[in-house]
N, C-alpha and C positions, 0 to 999 in steps of 0.2 A: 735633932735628927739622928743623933749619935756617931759611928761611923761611918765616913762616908765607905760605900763598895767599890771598890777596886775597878779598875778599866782595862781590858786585856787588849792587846796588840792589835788584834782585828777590829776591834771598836777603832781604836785609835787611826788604824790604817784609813778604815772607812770614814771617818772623821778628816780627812787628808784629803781622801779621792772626794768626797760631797762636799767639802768645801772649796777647793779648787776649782769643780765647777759648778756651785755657786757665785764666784768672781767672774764667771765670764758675761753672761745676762747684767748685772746691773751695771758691770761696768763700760758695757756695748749703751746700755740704753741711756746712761749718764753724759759718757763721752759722745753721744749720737746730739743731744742736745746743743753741745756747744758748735759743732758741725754744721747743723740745720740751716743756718742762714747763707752759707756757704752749696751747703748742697742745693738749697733754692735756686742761689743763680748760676748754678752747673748746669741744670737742667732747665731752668725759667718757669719753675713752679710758683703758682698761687699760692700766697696764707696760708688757703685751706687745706688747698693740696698739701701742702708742707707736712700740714699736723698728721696723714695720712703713713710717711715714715716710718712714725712712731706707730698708729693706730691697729693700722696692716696686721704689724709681728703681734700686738696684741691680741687680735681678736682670732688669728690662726691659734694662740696657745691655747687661750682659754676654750676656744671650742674643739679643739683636740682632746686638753688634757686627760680628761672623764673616761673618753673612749680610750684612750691606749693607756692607760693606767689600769686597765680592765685586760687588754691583751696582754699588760706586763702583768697580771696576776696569773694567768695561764701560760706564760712559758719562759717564766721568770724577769723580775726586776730591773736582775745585772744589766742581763741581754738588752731590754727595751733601755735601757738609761745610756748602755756605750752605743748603741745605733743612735740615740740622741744625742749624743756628743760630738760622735762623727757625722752625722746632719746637721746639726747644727754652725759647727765649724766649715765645711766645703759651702753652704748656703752663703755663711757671711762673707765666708775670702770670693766667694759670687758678686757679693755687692757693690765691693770696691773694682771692681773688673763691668760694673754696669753701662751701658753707655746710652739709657734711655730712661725714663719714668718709672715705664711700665716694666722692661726687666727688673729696676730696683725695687718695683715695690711685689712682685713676685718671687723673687731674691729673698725676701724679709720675710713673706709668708712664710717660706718654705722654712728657714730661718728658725721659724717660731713653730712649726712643726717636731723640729729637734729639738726647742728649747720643752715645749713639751711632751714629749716622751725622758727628758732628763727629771723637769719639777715633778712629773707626773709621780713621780717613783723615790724619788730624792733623801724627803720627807720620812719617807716610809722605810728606808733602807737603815736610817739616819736612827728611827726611833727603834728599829727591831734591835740594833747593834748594843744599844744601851739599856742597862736596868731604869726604873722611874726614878730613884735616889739620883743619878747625874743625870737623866734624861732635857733638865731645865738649863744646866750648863753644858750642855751640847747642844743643843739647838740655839745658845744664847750664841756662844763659838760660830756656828754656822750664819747667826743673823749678825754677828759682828763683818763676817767677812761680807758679809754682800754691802753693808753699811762702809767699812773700806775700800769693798768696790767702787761705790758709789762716791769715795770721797778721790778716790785716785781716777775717778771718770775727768770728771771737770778740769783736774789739775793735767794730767796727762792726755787729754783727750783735745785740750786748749791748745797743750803744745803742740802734739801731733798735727792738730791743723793748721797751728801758724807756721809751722815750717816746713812739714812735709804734703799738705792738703788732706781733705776727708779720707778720700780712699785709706789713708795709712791707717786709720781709726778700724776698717773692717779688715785690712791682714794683720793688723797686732792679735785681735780680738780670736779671728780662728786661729792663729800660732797659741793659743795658751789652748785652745782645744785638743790641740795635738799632744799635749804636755798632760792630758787629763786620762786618754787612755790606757796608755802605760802605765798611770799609777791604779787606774781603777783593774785592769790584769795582778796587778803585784797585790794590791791590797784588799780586794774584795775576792776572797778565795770560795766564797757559797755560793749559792744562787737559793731566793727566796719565789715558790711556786705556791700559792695559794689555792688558785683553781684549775689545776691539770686537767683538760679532757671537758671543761666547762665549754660549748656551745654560746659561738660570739652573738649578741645581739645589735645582729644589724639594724633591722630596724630602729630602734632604739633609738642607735646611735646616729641615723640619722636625722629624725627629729630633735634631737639633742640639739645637734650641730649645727642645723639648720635655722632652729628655734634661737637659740643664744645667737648665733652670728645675725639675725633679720634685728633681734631686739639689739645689739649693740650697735648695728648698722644705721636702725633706721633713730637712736636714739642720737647718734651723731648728728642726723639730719633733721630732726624734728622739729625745723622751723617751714620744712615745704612738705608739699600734701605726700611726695615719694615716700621720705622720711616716715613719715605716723605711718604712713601702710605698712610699709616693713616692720617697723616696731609693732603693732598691731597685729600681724601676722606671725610675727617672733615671738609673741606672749601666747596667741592661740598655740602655736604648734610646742611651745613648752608644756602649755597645760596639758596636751595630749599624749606628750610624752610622760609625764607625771603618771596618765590614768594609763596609759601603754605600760610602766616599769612595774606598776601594781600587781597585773597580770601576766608578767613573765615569769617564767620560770628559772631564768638567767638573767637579770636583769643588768643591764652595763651599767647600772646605779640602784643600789638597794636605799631607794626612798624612806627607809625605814628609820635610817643611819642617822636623815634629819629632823622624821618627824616624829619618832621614837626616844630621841633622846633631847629633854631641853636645854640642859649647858653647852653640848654640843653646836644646836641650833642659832642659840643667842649669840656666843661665842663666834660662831661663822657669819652673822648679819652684822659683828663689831666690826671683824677684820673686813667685810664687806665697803661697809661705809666708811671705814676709813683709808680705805683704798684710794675709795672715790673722791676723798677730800683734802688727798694730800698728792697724788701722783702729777698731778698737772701743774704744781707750782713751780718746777726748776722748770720745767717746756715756758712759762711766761716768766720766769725771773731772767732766763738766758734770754729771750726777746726785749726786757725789757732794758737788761745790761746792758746790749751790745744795740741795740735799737736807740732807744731813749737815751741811756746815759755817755754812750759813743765809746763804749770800750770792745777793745778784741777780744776776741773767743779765749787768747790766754789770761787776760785778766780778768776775765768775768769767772771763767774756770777757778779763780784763785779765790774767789767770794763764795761761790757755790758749793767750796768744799770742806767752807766752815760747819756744814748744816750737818754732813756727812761724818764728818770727824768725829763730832759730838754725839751721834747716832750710836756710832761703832762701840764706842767706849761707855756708853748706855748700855746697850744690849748686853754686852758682858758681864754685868754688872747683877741686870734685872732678869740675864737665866738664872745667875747663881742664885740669887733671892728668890725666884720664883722656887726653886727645889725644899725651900725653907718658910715662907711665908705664903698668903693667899695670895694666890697667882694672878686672880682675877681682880681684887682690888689693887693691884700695881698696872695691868694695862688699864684700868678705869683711870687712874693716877695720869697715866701718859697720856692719854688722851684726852684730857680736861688741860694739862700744859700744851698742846698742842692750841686747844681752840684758844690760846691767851698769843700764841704766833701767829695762826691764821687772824685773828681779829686784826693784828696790830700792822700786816701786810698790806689789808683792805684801805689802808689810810695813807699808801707808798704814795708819794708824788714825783714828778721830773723833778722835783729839787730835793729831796728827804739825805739827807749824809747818809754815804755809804757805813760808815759805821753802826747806823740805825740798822740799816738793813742786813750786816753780817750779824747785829744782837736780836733781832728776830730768827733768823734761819738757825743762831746756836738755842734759842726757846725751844723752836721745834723738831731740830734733832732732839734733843732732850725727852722729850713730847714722847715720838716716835721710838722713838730707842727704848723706854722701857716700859711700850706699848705693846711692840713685836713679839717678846722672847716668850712672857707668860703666857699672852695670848692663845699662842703654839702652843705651849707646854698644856695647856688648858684644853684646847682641841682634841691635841694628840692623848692625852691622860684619858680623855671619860669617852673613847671607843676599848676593844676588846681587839689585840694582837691580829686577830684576823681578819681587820677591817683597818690595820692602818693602812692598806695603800689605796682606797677609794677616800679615806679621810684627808690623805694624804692632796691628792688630786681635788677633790671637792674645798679644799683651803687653798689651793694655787690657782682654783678656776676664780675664787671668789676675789683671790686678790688679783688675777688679770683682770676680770670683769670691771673691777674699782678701777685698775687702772686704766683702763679701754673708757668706764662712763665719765673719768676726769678727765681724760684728754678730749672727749665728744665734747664737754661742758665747757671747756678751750676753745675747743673749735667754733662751736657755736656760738659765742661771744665775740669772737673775735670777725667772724661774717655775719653777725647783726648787726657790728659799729664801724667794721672796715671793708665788709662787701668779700668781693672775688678780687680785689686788687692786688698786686706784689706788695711786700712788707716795703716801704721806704721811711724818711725823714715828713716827708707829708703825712703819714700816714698815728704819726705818734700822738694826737690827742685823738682818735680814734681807739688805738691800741691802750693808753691808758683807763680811757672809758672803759671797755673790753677788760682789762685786767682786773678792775674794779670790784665790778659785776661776778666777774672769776669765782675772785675769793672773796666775795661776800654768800656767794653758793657754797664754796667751800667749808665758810664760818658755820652755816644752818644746816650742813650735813654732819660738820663735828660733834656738833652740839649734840645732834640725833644720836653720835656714835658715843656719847659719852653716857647718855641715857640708856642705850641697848648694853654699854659694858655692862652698867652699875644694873641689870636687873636679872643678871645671874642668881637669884634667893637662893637661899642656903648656905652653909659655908662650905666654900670648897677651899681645903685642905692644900698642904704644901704638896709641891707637884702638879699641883691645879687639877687633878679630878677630887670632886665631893663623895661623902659618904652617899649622898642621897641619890646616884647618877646609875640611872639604870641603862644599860648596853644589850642593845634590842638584838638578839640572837634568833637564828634559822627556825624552824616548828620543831620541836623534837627535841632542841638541844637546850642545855640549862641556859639562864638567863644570870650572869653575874653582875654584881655591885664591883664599885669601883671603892677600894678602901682606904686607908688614913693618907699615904702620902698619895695618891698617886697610883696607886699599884694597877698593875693589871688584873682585866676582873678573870674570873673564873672560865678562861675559855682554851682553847689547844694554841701553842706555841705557834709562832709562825714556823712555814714549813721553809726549813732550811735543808737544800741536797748540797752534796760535793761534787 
């Protein structure tokens, strides 16, 4: 690769501010896990209800993200990313101040509203700051901190509830939000505007919105006749929105981006599926700790953050590599180590040594971790500068969407073998049937995910776009290739003001 290029200040700073809040989302939804059972009987929620916590902030991000990653392209990124900071932080110090169901689980929309207009933009800020040469080690940097998040969720998120109760879990989480706009003032001195004076697509966006939240909703519930309708009527009005974006002239999603480009495409149906087949294991690994094995939230938290550790110090490892090696053959890597942890889960029992099961979750951090980084670098690498921040947005919708269809896939296991009942001691050869089932769904979506890696053809080059990857451009404007590392193809800079 020869010399690496240099990283000036403002890369750097922004690398500061994006990852700082990067650590607040996973380590809110980590530590939220070990909480859950606790927040259950705060309020005397059902199982199912339970799983809805989690689900709520999901399915607000994902069907936001698209559409205001679109208004941050018209009146810049900064902007829409510190409004999501500060949304996002006043939502969740809301949560802990809840004193009913239904404000907590409106609390967490709203929540996840902030969270996307942050991810929305994150991505995109993230990749403009850097050339392609480090571009694989910044993103790695970035996917390490959220995998530290995630490993300091469990650990501190355990304690936080055994001594101080859940609430403490949502005002630690907005106090680091406060801690993110000041830095992102100090260190983000540009504003990145792509489509000034661009004409919002309302419509659009409400079929979008509409479409994704009916299919995730009713995918959660797809065991009663509500369920399929919603889902059924989620997939019509996405398809409509598909033949609606064809025919805009603004469209709040340029179709093109996915159907136009194949590595792109594949790439985004990886991180898709394996979204889906790995998000929902800590939601039943902390049920099954503290349920089944009869430990507390702090020491379940201490098992659970073996998987995270291991992750973090992956990802690290697997951006630098991705800058240097085929990017796309190391998430295929990671994700074939994954399905060797998910299998070996599917066979947990009430009796299996906890040391079995801390040597599985370090398989699949492993898995994960240097699944993540290239991935990204992969995604982001075979668009054109002026398309990372719907690139950007359309990789975080896909990874809520995963996360939102694994925790539906929870849910619905868990009320086809324990009903609408409270989680108790009764309830646990129910709940290990339930987990079973889990992740034995989780085994045969991996599996898929390992096949959609491995069918990227061609070789794509260090920095993870290929020679061969064509970047679908406007009518009029040239059409650039994506070249040997990485590079950016042939298109105008993103637009940076002061």
């Amino acid at each position: 690769m020869g010399k690496q290029e240099k990283i000036g200040r403002e890369a750097r700073g922004g690398l500061l501010v994006i990852g700082t809040a990067a650590f607040l989302v996973p380590f809110m939804g980590s530590a939220l896990n070990l909480a859950l059972p606790e927040i259950g009987e705060a309020f005397s929620m059902k199982a199912v209800t339970l799983t809805w916590v989690s689900t709520i902030y999901l399915i607000s991000t994902a069907v936001l993200q698209v559409p205001l990653a679109r208004v941050a392209d018209m009146v810049g990124r900064k902007k829409i990313f510190c409004l999501g900071v500060l949304l996002f932080s006043g939502c969740t110090f809301s949560c802990g101040l809840a004193s009913s169901t239904g404000a907590l689980l409106v609390a967490r929309f709203l929540a996840g509203a902030g969270s996307a207009m942050m991810f929305g933009t994150s991505t995109a800020i993230l990749t403009s700051l850097f050339p392609p040469g480090r571009r694989g080690w910044a993103l790695g940097v970035n996917v390490a901190v959220v995998y530290a998040a995630l490993a300091a969720g469990p650990f501190l998120g355990g304690m936080l509830t055994h001594y101080l109760g859940w609430k403490a879990l949502f005002f630690s989480s907005a106090g680091v939000g406060l801690v993110v706009l000041p830095l992102a003032r100090r260190f983000l001195r540009g504003e990145w505007v792509e489509a000034r004076g661009a004409r919002f697509d309302w419509g659009g966006s409400l079929l979008y919105g509409a479409g994704l939240a009916g299919v995730i909703y009713g995918f959660s519930r797809l065991s009663s006749a509500f369920g399929a309708v919603c889902f059924a009527l989620g997939m019509l009005l996405l398809f409509l929105f598909i033949a609606h974006e064809r025919r805009h002239a603004s469209p709040v999603l340029d179709t093109r981006l996915v159907s136009g480009n194949r590595v792109f495409r594949v790439s985004l149906l990886a991180a898709l599926v394996n979204y889906s087949a790995t998000s929902g294991i800590a939601f039943m690994l902390s049920i099954y700790l503290q349920l089944v094995r009869g430990l507390d939230a702090r020491h379940a938290g201490l098992i659970l953050i073996s998987q995270a550790c291991v992750q973090s110090l992956f990802s690290l490892a697997s951006g630098r590599l991705s800058d240097r090696w085929d990017a796309a053959r190391l998430a295929t890597l990671g994700m074939a180590i994954g399905v060797v942890g998910i299998g070996g889960l599917a066979f947990v029992g009430e009796e299996t040594p906890l040391p079995v099961v801390v040597g599985l979750l370090v398989v699949l951090g492993a898995g994960f971790g240097i699944f993540s980084s290239p991935n990204t670098n992969v995604i982001m690498s075979s668009v054109a500068p002026r398309e990372y921040g719907q690139a950007s947005a359309i990789t975080g919708t896909a990874r809520l969407a995963g996360q939102a269809t694994s925790m539906g896939i929870a849910g619905m296991a868990i009320s086809l073998y324990a009903g609408e009942s409270r989680l108790s001691p009764a309830l646990v050869p129910a709940f290990m049937e339930s987990a079973r089932v889990t992740f034995l769904i989780f085994l045969v979506l991996c599996l898929a995910g390992v096949y959609a890696s491995s069918a990227r053809r061609g070789s794509l080059s260090k920095g993870g776009a290929g020679k061969d990857v064509r970047v679908a451009e406007k009518p009029g404007e040239r059409v650039g290739i994506a070249g040997a590392r990485g590079a950016d193809v042939d298109a105008p800079s993103p637009g940076v003001e002061a």
